[in-house]
DSSP file (Angstrom, degrees, kcal/mol; ACC not computed):
  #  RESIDUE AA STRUCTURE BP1 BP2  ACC     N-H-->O    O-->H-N    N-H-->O    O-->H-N    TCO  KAPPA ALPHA  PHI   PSI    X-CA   Y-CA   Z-CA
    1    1 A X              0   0    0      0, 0.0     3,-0.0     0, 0.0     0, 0.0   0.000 360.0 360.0 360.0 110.4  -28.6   25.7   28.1
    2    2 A X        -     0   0    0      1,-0.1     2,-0.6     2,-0.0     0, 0.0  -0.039 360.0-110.3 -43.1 150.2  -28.5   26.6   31.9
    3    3 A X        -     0   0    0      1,-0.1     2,-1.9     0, 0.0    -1,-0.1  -0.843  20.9-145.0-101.6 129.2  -25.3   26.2   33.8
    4    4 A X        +     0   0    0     -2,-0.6    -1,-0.1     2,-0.0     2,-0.1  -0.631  24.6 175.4-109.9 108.8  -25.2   23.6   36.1
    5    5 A X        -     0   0    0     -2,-1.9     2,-0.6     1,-0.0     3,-0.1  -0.463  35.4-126.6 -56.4 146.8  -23.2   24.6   39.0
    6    6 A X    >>  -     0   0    0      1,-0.2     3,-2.4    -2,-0.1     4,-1.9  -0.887  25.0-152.2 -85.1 111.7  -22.8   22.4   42.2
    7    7 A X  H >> S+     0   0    0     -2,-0.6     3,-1.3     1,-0.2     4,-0.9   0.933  83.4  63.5 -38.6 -65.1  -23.9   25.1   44.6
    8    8 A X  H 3> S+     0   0    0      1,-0.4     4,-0.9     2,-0.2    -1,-0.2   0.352  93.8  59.3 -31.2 -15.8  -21.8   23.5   47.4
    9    9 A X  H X> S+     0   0    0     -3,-2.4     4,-2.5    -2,-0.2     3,-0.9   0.934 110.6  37.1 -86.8 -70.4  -19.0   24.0   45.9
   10   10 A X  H <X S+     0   0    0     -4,-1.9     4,-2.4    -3,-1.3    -2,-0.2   0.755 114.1  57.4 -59.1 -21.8  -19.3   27.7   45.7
   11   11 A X  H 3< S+     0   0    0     -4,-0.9     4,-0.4     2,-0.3    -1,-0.2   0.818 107.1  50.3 -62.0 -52.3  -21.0   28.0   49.0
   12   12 A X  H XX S+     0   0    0     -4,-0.9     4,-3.9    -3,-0.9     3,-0.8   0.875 115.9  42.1 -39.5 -66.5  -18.0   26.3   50.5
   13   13 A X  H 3< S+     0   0    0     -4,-2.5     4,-0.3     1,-0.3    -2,-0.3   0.762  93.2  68.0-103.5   8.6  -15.9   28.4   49.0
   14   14 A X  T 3X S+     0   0    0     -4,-2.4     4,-0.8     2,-0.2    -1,-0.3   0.481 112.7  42.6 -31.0 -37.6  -17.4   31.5   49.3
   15   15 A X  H <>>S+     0   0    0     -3,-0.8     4,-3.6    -4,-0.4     5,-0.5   0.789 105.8  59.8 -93.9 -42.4  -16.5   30.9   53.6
   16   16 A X  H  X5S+     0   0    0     -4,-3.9     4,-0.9     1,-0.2    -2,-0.2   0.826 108.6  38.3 -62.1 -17.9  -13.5   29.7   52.9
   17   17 A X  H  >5S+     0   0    0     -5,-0.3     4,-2.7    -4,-0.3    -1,-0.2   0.915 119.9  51.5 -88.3 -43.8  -12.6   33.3   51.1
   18   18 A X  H  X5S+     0   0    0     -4,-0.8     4,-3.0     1,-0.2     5,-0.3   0.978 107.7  53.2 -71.8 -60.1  -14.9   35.3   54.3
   19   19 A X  H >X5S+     0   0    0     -4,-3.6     3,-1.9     1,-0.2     4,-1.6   0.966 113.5  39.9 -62.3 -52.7  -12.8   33.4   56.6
   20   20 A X  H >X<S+     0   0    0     -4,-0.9     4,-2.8    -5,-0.5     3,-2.6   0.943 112.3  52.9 -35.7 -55.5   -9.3   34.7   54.9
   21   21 A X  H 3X S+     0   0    0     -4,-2.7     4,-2.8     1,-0.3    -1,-0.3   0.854 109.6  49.7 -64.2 -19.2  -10.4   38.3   54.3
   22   22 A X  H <X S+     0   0    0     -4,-3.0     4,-1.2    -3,-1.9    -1,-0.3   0.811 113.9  54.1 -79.2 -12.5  -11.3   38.2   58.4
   23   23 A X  H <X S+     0   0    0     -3,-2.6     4,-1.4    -4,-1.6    -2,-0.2   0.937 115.3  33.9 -35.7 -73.2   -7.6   36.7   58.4
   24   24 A X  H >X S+     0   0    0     -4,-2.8     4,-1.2     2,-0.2     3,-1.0   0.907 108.8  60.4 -61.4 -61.3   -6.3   39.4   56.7
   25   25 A X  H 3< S+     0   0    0     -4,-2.8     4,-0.3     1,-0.2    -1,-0.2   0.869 109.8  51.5 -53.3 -38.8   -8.4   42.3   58.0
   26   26 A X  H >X>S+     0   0    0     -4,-1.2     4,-1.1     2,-0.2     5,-1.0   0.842 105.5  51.9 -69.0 -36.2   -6.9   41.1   61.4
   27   27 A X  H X<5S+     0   0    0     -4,-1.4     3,-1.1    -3,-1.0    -2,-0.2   0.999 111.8  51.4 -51.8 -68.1   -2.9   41.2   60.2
   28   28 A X  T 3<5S+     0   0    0     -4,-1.2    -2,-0.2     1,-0.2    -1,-0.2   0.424 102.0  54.7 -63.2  -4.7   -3.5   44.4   59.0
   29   29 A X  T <45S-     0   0    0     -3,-0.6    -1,-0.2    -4,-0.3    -3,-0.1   0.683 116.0-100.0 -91.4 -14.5   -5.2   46.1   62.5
   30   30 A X  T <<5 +     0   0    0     -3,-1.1    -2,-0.1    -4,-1.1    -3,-0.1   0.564  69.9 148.3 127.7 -16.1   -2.1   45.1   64.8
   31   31 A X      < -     0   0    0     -5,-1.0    -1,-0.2    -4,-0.1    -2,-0.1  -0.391  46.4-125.8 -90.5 161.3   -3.3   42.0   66.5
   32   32 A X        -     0   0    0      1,-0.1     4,-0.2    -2,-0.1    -1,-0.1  -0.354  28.9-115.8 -76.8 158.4   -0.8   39.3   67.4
   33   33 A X  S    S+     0   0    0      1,-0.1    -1,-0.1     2,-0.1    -2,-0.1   0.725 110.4  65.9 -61.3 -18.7   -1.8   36.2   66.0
   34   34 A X  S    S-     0   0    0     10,-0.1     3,-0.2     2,-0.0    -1,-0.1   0.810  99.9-145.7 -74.2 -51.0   -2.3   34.4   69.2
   35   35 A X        -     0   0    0      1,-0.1    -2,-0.1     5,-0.1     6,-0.1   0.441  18.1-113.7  79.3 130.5   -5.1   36.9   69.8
   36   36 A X  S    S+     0   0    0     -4,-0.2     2,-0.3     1,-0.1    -1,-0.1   0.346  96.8  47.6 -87.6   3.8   -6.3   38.4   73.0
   37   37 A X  S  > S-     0   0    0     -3,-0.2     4,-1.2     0, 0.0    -1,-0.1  -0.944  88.9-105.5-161.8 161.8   -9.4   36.7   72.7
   38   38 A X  H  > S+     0   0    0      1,-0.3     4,-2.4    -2,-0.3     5,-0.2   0.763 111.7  47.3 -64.7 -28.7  -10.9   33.3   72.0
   39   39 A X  H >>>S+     0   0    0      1,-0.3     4,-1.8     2,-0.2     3,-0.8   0.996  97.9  60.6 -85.6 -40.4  -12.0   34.1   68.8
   40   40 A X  H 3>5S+     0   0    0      1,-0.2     4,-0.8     2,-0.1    -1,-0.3   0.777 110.3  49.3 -56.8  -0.8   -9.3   35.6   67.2
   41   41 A X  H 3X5S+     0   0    0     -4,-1.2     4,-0.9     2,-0.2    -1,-0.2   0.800 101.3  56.3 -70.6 -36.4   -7.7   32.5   67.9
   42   42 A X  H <X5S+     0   0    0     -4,-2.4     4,-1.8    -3,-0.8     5,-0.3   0.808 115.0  46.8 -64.9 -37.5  -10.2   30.2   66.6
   43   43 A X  H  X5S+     0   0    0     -4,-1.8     4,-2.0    -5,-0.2    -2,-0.2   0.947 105.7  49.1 -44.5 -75.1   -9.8   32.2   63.4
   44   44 A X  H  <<S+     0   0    0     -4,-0.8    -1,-0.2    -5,-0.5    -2,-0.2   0.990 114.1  53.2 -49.0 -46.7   -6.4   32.4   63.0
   45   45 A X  H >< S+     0   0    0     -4,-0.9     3,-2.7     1,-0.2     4,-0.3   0.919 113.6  43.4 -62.7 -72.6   -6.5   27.9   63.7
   46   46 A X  H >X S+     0   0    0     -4,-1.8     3,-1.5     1,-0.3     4,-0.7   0.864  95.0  69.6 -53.3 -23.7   -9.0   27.3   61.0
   47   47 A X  T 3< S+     0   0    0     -4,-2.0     4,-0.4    -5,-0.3    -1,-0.3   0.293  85.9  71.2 -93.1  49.6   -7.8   29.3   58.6
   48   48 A X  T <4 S+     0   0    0     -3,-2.7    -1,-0.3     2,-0.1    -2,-0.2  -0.210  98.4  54.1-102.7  23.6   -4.7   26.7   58.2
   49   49 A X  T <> S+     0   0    0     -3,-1.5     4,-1.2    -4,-0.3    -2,-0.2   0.385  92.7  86.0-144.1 -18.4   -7.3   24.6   56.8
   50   50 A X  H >X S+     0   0    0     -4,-0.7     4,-0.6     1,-0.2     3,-0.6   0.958  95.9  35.9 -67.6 -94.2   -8.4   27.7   53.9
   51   51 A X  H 3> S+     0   0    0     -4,-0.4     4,-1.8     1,-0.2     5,-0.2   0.534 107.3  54.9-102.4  32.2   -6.3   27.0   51.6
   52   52 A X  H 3> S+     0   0    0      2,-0.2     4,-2.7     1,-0.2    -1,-0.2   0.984 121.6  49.6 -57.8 -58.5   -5.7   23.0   51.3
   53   53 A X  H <X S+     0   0    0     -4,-1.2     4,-2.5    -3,-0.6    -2,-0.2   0.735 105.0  48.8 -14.8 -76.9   -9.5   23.8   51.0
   54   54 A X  H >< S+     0   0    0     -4,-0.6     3,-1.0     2,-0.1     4,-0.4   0.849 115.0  48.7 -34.2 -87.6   -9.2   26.6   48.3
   55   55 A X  H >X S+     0   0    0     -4,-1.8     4,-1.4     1,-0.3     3,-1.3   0.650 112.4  46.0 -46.2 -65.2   -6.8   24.0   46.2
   56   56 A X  H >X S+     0   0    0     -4,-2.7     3,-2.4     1,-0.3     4,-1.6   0.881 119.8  41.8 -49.6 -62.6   -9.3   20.7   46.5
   57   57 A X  H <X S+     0   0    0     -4,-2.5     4,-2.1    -3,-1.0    -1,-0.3   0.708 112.7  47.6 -68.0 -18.5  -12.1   22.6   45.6
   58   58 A X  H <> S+     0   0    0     -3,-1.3     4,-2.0    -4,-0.4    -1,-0.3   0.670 118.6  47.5 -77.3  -9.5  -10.6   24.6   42.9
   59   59 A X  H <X S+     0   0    0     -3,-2.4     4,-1.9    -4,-1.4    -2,-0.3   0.954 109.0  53.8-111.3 -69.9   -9.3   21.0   41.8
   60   60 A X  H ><>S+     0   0    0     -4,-1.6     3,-1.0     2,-0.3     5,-0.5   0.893 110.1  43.3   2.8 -89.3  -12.5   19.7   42.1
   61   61 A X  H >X5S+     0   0    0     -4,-2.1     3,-4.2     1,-0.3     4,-3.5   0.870 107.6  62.4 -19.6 -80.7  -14.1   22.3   39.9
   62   62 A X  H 3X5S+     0   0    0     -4,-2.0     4,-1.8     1,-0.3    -1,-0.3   0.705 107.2  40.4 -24.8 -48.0  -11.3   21.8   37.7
   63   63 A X  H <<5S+     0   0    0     -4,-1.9    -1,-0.3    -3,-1.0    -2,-0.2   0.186 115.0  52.8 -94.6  15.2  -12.3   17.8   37.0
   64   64 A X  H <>5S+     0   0    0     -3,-4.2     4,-2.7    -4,-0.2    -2,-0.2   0.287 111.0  44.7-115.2 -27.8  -16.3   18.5   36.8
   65   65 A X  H  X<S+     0   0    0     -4,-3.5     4,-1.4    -5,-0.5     5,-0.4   0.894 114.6  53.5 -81.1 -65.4  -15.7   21.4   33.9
   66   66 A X  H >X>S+     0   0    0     -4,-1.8     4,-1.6     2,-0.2     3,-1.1   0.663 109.9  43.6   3.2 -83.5  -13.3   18.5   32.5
   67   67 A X  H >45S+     0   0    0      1,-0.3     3,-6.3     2,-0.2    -2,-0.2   0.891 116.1  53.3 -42.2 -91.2  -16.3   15.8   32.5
   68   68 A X  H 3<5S+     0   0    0     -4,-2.7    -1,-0.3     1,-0.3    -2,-0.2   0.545 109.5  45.6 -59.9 -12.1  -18.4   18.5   31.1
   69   69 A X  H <<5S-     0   0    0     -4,-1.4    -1,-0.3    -3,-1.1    -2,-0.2   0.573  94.6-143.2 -94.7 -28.4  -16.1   19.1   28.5
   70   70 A X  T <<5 +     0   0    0     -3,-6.3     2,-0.3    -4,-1.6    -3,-0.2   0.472  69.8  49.9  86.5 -19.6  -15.3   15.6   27.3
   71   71 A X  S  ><S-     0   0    0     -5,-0.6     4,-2.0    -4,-0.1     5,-0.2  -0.989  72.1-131.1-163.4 149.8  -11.5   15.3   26.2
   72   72 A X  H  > S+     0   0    0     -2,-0.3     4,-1.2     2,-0.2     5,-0.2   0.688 108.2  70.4 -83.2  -0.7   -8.5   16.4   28.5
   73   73 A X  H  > S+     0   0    0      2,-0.2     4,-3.3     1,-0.2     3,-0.4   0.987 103.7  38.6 -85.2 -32.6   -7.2   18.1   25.7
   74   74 A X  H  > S+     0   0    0      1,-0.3     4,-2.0     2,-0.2     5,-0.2   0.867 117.9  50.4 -19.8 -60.4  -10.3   20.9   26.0
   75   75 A X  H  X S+     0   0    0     -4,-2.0     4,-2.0     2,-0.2    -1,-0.3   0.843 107.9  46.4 -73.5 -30.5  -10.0   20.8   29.4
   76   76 A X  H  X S+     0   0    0     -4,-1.2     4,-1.3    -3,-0.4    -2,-0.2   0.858 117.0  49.7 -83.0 -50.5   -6.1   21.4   29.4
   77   77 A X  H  X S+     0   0    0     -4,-3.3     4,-1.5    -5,-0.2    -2,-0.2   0.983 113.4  50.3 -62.0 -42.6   -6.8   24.7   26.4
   78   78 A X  H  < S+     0   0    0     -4,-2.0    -2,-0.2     1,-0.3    -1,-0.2   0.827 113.4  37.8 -86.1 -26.6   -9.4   25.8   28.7
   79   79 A X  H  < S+     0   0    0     -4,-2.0    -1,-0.3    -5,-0.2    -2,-0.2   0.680 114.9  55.5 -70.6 -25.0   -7.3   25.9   31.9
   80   80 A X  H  <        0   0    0     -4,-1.3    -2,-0.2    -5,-0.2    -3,-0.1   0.692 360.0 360.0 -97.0 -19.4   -4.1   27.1   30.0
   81   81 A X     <        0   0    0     -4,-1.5    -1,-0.2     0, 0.0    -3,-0.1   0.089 360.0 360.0 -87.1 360.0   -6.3   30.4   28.6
């Protein structure tokens, strides 16, 4: 049986992960946060918005493998493992 993924989901967060690690890669060269230019600024803003993001979509996920899975106690072994 094929798995059916909702692309969007991963797609979503798949940027949401790019935008952190450009986060990150920027803490770690030296630059202030404020940023000496426009983008590192727009970067630094939006990723205050990564990880409510991460959480809904991992939450998300969480309640579609659920549905596929039929009972919360499944779903609750298979999150707890």
């Amino acid at each position: 049986m094929p798995s059916r993924r909702v692309a969007s989901i991963d797609i979503v967060r798949g940027a949401v992960m790019v935008l952190m690690a450009i986060d990150h890669v920027r803490v770690y060269s030296g630059l202030p946060p404020g940023g000496p230019t426009p983008g590192i600024f727009f970067t630094r803003w939006i990723t205050h918005f990564c990880a409510p993001a991460f959480v809904f979509l991992a939450g998300t996920a969480a309640y579609l493998h659920g549905e596929k899975l039929g009972s919360r106690a499944a779903l609750s072994k298979f999150l707890l493992v």
